[in-house]
MARKETOR-690538 format. One record per residue (C-alpha): residue number from 1; residue in one letter; z, y, x. Coordinates in nm, 2 decimals, decimal comma. Layout:
# MARKETOR-690538
NODE   nr  rest       w       v       u
NODE  NUM     a       Z       Y       X
...
//
This chain:
# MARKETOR-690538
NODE   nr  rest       w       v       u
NODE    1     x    0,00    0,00    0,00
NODE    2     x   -0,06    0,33    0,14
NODE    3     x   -0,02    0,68   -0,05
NODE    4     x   -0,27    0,91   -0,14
NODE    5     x   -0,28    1,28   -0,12
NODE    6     x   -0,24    1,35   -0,49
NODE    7     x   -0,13    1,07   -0,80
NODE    8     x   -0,21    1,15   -1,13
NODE    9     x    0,11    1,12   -1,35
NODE   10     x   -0,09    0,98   -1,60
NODE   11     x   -0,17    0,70   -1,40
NODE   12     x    0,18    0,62   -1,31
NODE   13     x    0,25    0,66   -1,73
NODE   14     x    0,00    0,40   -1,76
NODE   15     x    0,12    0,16   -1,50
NODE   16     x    0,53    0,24   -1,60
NODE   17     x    0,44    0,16   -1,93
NODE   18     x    0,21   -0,17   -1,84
NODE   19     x    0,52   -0,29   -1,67
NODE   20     x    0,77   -0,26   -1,94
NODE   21     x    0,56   -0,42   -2,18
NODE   22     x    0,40   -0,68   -1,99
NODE   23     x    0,12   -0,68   -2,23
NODE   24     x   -0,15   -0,42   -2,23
NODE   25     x   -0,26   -0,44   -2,58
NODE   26     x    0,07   -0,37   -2,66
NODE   27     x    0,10   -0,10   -2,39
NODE   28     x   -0,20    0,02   -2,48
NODE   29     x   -0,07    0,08   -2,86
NODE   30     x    0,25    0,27   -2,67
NODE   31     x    0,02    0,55   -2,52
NODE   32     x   -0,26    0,57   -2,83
NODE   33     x   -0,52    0,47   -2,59
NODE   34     x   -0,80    0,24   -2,63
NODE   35     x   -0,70   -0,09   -2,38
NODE   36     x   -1,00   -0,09   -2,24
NODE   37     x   -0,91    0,30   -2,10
NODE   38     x   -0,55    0,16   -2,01
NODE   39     x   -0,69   -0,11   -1,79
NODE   40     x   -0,93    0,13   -1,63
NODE   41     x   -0,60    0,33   -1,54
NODE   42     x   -0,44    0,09   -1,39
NODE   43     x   -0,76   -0,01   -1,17
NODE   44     x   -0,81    0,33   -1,06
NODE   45     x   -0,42    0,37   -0,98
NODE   46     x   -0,45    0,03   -0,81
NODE   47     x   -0,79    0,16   -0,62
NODE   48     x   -0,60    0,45   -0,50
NODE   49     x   -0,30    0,29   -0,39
NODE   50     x   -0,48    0,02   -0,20
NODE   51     x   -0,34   -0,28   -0,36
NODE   52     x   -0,31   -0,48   -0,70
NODE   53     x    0,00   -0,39   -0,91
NODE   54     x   -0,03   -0,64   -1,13
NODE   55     x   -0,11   -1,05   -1,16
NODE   56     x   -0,33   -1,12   -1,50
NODE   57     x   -0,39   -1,41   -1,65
NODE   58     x   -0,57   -1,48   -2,01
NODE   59     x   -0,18   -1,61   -2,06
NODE   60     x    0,01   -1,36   -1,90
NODE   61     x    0,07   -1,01   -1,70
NODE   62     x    0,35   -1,01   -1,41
NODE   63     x    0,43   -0,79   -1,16
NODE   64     x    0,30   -0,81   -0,82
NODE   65     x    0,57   -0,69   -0,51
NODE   66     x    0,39   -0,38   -0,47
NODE   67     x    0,40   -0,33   -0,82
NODE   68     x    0,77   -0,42   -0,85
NODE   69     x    0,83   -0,19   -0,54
NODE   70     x    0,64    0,10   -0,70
NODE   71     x    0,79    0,08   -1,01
NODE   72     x    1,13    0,29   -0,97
NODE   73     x    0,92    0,55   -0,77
NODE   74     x    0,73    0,60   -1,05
NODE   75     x    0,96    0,60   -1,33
NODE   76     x    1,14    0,84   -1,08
NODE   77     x    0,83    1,10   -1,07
NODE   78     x    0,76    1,08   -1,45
NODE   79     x    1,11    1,21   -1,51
NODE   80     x    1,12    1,48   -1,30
NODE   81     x    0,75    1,57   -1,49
NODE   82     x    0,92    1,51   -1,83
NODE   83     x    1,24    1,73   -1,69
NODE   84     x    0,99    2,03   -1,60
NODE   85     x    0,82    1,99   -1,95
NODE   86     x    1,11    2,00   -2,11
NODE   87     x    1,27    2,32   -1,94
NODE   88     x    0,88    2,44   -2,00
NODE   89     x    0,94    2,40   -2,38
NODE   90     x    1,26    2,60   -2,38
NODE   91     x    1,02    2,84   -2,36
NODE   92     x    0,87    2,84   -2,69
NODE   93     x    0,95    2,78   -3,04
NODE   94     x    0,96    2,45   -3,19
NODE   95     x    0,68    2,44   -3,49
NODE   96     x    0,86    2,22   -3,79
NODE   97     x    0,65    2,13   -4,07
NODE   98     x    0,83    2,14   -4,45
NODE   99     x    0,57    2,08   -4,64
NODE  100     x    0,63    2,27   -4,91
NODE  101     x    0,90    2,54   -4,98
NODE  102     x    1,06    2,38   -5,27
NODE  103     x    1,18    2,04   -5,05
NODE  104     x    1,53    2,12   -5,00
NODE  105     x    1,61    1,78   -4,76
NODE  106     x    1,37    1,93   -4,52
NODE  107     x    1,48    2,30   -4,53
NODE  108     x    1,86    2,17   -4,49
NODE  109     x    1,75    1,94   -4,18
NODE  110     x    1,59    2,26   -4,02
NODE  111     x    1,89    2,50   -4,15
NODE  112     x    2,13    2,27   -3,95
NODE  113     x    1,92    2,20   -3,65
NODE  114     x    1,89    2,61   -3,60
NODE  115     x    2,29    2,59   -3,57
NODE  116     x    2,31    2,34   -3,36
NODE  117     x    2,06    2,49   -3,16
NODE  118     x    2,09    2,88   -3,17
NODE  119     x    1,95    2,97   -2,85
NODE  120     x    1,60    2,76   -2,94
NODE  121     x    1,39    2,91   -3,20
NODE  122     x    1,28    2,66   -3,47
NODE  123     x    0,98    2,80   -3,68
NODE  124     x    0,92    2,64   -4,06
NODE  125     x    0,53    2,59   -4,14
NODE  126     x    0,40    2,48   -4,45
NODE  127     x    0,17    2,25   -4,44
NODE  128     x    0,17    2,08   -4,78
NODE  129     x    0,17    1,72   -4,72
NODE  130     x    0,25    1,42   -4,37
NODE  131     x   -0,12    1,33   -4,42
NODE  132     x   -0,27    1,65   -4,28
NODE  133     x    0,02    1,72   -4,06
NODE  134     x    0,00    1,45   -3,89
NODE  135     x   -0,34    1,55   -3,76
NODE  136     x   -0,19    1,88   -3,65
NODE  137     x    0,10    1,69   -3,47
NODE  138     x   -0,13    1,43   -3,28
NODE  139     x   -0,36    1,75   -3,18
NODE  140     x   -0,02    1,92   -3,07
NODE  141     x   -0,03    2,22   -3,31
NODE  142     x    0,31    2,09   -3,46
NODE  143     x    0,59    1,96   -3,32
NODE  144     x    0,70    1,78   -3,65
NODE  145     x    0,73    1,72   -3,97
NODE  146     x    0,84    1,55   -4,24
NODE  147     x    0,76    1,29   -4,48
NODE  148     x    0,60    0,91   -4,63
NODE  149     x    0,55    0,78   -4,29
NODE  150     x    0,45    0,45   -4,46
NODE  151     x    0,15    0,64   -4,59
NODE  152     x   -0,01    0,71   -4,33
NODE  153     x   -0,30    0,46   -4,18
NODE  154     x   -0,14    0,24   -3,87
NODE  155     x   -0,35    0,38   -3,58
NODE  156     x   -0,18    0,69   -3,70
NODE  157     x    0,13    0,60   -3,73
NODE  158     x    0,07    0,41   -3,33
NODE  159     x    0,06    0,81   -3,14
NODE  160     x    0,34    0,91   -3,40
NODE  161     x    0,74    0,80   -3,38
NODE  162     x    0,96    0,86   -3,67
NODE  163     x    1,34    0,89   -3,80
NODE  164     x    1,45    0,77   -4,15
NODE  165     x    1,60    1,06   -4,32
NODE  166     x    1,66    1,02   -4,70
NODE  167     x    1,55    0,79   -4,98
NODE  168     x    1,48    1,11   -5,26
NODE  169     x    1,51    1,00   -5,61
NODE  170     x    1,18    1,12   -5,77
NODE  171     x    1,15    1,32   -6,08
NODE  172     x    0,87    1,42   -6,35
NODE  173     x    0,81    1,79   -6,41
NODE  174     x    0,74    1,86   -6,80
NODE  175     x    0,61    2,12   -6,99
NODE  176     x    0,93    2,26   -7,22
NODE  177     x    0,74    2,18   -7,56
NODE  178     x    0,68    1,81   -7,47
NODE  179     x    0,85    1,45   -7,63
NODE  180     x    1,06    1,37   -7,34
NODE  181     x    1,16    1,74   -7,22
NODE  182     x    1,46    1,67   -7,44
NODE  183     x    1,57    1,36   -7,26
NODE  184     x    1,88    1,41   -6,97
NODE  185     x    1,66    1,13   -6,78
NODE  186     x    1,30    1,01   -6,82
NODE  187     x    1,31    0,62   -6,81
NODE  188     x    0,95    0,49   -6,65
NODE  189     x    0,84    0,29   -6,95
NODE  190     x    0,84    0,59   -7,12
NODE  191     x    0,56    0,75   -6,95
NODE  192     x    0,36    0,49   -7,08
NODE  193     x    0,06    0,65   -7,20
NODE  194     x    0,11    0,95   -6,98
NODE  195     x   -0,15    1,15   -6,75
NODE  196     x    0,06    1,24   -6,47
NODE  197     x   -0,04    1,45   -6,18
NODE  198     x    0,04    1,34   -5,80
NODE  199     x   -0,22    1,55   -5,59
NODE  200     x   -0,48    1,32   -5,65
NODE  201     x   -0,81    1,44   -5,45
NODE  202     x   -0,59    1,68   -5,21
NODE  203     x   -0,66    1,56   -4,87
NODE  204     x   -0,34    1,68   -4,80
NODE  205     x   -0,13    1,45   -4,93
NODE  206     x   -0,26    1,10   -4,97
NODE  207     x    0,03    0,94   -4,86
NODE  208     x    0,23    1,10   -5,23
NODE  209     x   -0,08    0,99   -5,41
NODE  210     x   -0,06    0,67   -5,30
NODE  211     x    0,30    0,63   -5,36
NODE  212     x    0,22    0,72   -5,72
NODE  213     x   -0,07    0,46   -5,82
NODE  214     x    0,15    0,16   -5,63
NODE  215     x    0,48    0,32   -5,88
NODE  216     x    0,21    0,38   -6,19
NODE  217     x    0,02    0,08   -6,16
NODE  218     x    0,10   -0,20   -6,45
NODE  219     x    0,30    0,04   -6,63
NODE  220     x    0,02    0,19   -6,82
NODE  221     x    0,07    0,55   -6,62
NODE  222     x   -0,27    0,74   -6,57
NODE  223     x   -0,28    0,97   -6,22
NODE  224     x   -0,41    1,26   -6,36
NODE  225     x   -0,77    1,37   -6,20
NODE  226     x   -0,79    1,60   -5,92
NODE  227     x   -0,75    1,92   -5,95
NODE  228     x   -0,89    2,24   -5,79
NODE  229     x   -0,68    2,27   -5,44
NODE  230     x   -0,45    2,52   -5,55
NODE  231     x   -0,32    2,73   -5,18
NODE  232     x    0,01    2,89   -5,23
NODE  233     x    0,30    2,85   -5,56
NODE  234     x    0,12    3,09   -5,78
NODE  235     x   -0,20    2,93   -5,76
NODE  236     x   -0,02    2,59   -5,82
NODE  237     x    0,16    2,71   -6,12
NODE  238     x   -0,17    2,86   -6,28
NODE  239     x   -0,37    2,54   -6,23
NODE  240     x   -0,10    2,34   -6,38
NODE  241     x   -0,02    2,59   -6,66
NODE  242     x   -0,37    2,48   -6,75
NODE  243     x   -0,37    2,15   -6,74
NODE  244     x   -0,02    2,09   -6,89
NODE  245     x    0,02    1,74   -6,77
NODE  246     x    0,31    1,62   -6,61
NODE  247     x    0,38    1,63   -6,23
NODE  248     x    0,55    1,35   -6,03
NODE  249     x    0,83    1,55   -5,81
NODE  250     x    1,08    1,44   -5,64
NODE  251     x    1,48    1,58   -5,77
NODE  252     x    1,59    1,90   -5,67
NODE  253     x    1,22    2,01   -5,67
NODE  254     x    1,24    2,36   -5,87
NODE  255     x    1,02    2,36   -6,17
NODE  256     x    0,81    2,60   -6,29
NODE  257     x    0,84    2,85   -6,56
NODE  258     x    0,79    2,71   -6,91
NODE  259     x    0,88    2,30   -6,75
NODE  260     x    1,20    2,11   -6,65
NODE  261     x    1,25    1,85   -6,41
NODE  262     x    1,39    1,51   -6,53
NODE  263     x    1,50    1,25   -6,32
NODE  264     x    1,33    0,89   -6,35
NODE  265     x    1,53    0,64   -6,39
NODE  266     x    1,50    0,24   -6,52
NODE  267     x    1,42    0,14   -6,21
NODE  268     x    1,49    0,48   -6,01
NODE  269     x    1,16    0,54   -5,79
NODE  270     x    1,24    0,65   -5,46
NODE  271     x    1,03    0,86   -5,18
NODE  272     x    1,11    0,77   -4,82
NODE  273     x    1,11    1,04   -4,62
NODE  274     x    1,12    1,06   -4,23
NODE  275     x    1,14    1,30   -3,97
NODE  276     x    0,79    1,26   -3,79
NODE  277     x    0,72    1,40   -3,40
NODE  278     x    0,42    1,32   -3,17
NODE  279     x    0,52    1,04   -2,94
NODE  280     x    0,65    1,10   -2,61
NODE  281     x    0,71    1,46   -2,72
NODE  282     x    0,95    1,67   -2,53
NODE  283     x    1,12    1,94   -2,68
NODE  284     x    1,54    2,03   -2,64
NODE  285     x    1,49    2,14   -3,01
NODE  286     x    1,38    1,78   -3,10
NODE  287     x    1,68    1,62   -3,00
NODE  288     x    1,90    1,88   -3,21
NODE  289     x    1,63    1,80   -3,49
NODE  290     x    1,70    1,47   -3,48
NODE  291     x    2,12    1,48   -3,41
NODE  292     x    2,10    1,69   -3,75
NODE  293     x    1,88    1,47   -3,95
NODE  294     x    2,10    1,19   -3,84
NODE  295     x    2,41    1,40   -3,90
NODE  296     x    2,31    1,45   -4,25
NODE  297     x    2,20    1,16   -4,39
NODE  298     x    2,53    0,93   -4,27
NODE  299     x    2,72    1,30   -4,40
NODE  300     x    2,51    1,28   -4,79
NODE  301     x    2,47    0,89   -4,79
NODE  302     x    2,05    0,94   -4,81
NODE  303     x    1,97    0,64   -4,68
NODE  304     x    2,19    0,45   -4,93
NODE  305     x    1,98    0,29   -5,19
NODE  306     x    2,05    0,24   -5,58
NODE  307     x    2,10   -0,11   -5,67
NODE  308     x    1,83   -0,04   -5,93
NODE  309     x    1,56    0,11   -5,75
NODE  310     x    1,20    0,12   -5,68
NODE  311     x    1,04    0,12   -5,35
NODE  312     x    0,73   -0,05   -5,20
NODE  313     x    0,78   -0,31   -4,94
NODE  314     x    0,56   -0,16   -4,70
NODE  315     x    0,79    0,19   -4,74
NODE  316     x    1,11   -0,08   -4,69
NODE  317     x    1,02   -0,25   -4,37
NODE  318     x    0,90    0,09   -4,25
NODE  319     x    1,22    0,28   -4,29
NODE  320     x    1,41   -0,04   -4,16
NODE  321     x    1,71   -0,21   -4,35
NODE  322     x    2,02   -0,02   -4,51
NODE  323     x    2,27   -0,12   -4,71
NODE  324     x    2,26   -0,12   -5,11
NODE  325     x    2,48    0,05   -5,31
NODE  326     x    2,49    0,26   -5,67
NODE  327     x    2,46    0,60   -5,60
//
């Protein structure tokens, strides 16, 4: 082995990460790169250094004693890079997405993080729904956000880590005048026969769309057609003045004048939300983003779910096991 004039830290990322999976489809799926580009890397790493790193077999990737000699060195450099990047960040604000203004579990995540953090500056964007922000988080315009991480396609989800934060109870929105608006709680089968809007044709926010056909489908529950993209809450509030059909909300979302908000209940539906950063991100703010999303939902019990309660499989093993309780 003998060392060049200048090492890519990328390079070294790919080969740290090669050696602690042993497996470079899997290491591969770590850094969002094809594995074709991964091995290519590690070749051209290998190339500079002078010598193989690695012993591959169709079975099996080990280690070779240059590799294993290299390897502390170069978990060694990529700290000191991520150290610099994260003093670097101190530097500027971190961009949190809340989707919308109305989502109080994501306003009080951020409104706790800015206290725990008050010499970082944590600036709120808006970006409707996880679908399109996650997009703006892979191409590093936010730093997170929040939201239905099981909604969002795998090789997504691959460049993107997440945090379970709260299992929201979800609601329907009604105009004042209608059958139900009377009701204290809106059990599912009575939306039988309902149109019921959930963003349907808003690029935005597939992942709530989706959510709503897997909850509306067999129980006779229509997803209303899409609507015009309505940009800011007065333009919402008009399109669905016109329309008058219901909206599927989550609780605690504030209505609109002339509705109210009734929970669901019989079973309760639930929306998983998770905090959502680019991965291997590097922030100070992060951390106290995370520390206060933690902090809250052990604090509120959020990730305790009613025995009686709704939620797709695919949203359950996403957001990982928690006890069941009545909330």
């Amino acid at each position: 082995m003998f060392a060049p004039s200048h090492v890519d830290p990328r390079l070294l990322r790919a080969f740290v990460t090669v050696a602690e999976e042993l497996h470079f489809t899997r290491a591969a799926a770590r850094l969002y790169v094809a594995q074709q580009a991964l091995s290519r890397d590690v070749r051209r790493l290998e190339g500079e250094l002078g010598c193989e790193l690695f012993v591959r077999s169709t079975r099996r990737v080990t280690l070779t004693a240059d590799g294993e000699r290299l390897l502390p060195y170069a978990r060694a450099v990529l700290q000191a890079q991520d150290d610099l990047l994260a003093a670097a960040g101190r530097s500027r604000p971190l961009l949190v997405d809340l989707n919308s203004p109305g989502l109080d579990t994501h306003r009080e995540v951020l409104h706790r993080a800015r206290g725990l953090a008050p010499e970082h500056e944590l600036m709120a964007r808006y970006e409707s729904g996880l679908t399109w922000a996650a997009g703006e988080l892979l191409a590093g315009r936010l730093d997170a956000s929040f939201g239905r991480f099981a909604g969002l396609a795998k090789a997504v989800r691959a460049g993107l880590e997440q945090q379970p934060v709260r299992y929201e109870p979800m609601a329907v929105v009604l105009p004042e005048e209608h059958a139900l608006a009377g009701l204290p709680e809106v059990p599912l089968a009575a939306l039988a026969g309902e149109t019921v809007y959930a963003g349907a044709g808003n690029t935005r926010t597939e992942e709530w769309t989706d959510l709503a056909r897997r909850l509306f489908d067999g129980r006779d529950i229509a997803l209303a057609p899409p609507a015009p993209l309505a940009v800011g809450e007065e333009e919402f509030r008009r399109i669905m003045a016109r329309t008058r059909n219901p909206i599927l909300a989550v609780v605690g979302f504030p209505p609109h004048p002339g509705t109210v908000s009734r929970p669901l209940v019989d079973p309760v539906p639930l929306s998983p939300v998770s905090l959502v950063w680019r991965k291997g991100m590097i922030h100070p703010a992060l951390t106290e983003l995370r520390r206060s999303a933690a902090d809250l939902s052990a604090e509120r019990g959020w990730l305790r779910r009613p025995a009686d309660s709704w939620l797709p499989k695919q949203d359950a093993d996403v957001m990982g096991a928690h006890p069941m309780s009545r909330c």
